[in-house]
C-alpha positions as CSV (number, residue, x, y, z in Angstrom):
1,X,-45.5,-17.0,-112.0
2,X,-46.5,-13.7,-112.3
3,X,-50.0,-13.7,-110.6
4,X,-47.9,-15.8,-107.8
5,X,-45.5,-12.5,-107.6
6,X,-48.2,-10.4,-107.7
7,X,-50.1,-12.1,-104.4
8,X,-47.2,-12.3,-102.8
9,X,-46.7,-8.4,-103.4
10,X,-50.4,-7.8,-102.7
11,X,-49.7,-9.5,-99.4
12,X,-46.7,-7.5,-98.4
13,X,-48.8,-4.4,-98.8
14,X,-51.6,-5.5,-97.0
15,X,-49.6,-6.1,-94.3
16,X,-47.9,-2.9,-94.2
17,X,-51.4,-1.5,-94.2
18,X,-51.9,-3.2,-90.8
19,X,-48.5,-2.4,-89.4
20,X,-49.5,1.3,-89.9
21,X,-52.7,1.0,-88.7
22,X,-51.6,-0.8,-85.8
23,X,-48.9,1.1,-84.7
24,X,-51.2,4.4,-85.1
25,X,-54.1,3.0,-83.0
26,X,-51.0,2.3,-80.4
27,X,-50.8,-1.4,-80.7
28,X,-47.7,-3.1,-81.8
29,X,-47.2,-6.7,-82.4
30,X,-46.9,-9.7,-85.1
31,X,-48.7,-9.9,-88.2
32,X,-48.1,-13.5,-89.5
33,X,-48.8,-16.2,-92.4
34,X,-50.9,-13.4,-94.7
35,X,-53.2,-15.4,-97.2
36,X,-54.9,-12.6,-99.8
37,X,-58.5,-13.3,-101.6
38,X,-60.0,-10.6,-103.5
39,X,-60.3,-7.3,-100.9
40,X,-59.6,-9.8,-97.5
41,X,-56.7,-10.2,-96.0
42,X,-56.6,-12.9,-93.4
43,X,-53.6,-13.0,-90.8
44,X,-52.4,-14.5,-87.9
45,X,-51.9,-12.4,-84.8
46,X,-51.8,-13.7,-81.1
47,X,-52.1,-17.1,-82.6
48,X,-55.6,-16.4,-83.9
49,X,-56.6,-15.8,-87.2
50,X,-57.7,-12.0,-87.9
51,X,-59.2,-10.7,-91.2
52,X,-59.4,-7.0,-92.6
53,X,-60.2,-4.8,-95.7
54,X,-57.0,-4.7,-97.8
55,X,-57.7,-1.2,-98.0
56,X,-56.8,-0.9,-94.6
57,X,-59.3,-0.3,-91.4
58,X,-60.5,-2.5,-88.1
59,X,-59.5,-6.4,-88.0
60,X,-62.0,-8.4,-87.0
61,X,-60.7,-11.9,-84.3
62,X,-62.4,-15.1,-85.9
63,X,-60.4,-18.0,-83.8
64,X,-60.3,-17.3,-80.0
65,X,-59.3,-20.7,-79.0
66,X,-56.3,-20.9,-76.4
67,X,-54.0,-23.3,-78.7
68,X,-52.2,-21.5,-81.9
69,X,-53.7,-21.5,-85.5
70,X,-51.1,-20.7,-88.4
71,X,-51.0,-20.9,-92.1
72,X,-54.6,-19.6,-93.3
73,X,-55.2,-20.2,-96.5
74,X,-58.7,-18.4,-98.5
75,X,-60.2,-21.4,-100.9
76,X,-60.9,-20.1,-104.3
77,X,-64.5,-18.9,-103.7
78,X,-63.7,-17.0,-101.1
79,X,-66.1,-19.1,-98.4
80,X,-63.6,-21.1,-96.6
81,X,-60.2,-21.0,-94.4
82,X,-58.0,-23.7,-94.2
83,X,-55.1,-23.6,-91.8
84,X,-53.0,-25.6,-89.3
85,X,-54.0,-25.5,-85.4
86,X,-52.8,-27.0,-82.3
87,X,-56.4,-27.9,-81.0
88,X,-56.6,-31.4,-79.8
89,X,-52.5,-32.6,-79.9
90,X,-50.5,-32.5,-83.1
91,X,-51.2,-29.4,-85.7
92,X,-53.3,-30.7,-88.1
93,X,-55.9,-28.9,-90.6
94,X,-59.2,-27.3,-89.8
95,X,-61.8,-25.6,-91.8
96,X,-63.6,-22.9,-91.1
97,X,-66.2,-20.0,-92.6
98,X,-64.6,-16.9,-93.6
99,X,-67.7,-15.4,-92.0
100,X,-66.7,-17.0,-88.8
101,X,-68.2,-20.0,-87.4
102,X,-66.7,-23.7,-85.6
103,X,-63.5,-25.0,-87.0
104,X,-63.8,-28.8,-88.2
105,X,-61.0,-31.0,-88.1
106,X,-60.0,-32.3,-92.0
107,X,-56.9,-34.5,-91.1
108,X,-56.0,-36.8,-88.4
109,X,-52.3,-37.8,-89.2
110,X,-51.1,-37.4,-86.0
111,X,-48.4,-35.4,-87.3
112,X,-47.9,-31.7,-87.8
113,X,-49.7,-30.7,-91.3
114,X,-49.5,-27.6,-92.5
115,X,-51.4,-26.0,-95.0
116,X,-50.0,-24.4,-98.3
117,X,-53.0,-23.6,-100.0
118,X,-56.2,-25.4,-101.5
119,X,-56.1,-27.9,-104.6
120,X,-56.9,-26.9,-108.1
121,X,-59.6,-29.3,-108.4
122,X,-63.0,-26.6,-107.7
123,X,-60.8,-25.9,-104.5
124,X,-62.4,-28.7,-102.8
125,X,-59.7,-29.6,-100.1
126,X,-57.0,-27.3,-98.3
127,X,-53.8,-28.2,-100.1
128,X,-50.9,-29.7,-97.8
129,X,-47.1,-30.5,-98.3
130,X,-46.9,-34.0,-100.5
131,X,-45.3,-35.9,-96.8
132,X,-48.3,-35.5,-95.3
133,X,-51.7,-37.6,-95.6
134,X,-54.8,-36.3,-97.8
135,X,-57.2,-35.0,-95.5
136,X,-60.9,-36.0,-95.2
137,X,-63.1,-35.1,-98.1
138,X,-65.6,-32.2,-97.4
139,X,-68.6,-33.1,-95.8
C-alpha cells in the first residue's frame, strides 16, 4: 500500500514538473493517465503518448496516430507500454517499445479495454479490468 502511495505521489510530481515546464516554454494544455517507471514518466497529451525525465526537461511524442491512445502503463522491466487506443474501432490494448516503435494489437474483444497495469507473473501481459477478455499472449 505504501509503494502504491508512493507511485501515485511520484506521479503527481512528475506531472507538476511538466505543468511547469510547459507553461514556461509557453505551452499549456492536458497532461493525462501518468504511468511512472524508474526516471520515465510516460503521459498522455493530444491523445498521444509522450515520455520525459522525471527530473523534468523536453518530452519526447512516441504515438502520432490520428485516433486517441490512453491509459499507458510501463511493464516491470521497463521495455514495454501497454495502453488502450482507438486504432481500428473499439479501444482495445496495444503494445509498444518504450524506445518507440509500431504498436501491436493484444486484444480483440470488440469492446472497450482499458489497461490498469501489467500482471505480476514476469509482467508478461498488460493487466486489464477482470470484465474484459485476456489478451493475446506475447509473441
Amino acid at each position: 500500500m505504501k509503494k502504491a502511495l508512493g507511485l501515485v505521489a511520484l506521479a503527481v510530481f512528475g506531472l507538476a514538473l511538466l505543468l511547469q515546464a510547459g507553461e514556461a516554454a509557453g505551452r499549456h494544455g492536458y497532461y493525462r493517465y501518468p504511468a511512472v517507471h524508474k526516471d520515465t514518466v510516460v503521459f498522455v497529451s493530444e491523445g498521444d503518448l509522450w515520455s520525459v525525465d522525471i527530473g523534468g526537461g523536453a518530452a519526447r511524442r512516441l504515438t502520432t496516430h490520428h485516433a486517441q491512445e490512453t491509459h499507458p502503463a510501463v511493464s516491470p522491466d521497463g521495455s514495454t507500454i501497454a495502453f488502450s487506443a482507438q486504432y481500428e474501432g473499439p479501444t482495445e490494448v496495444y503494445t509498444m517499445p518504450l524506445a518507440g516503435g509500431l504498436p501491436v494489437r493484444r486484444t480483440f474483444a470488440g469492446q472497450t479495454s482499458i489497461v490498469v497495469g501489467w500482471t505480476p507473473a514476469a509482467g508478461r501481459s498488460p493487466l486489464l479490468p477482470s470484465s474484459t477478455p485476456p489478451p493475446l499472449s506475447a509473441r
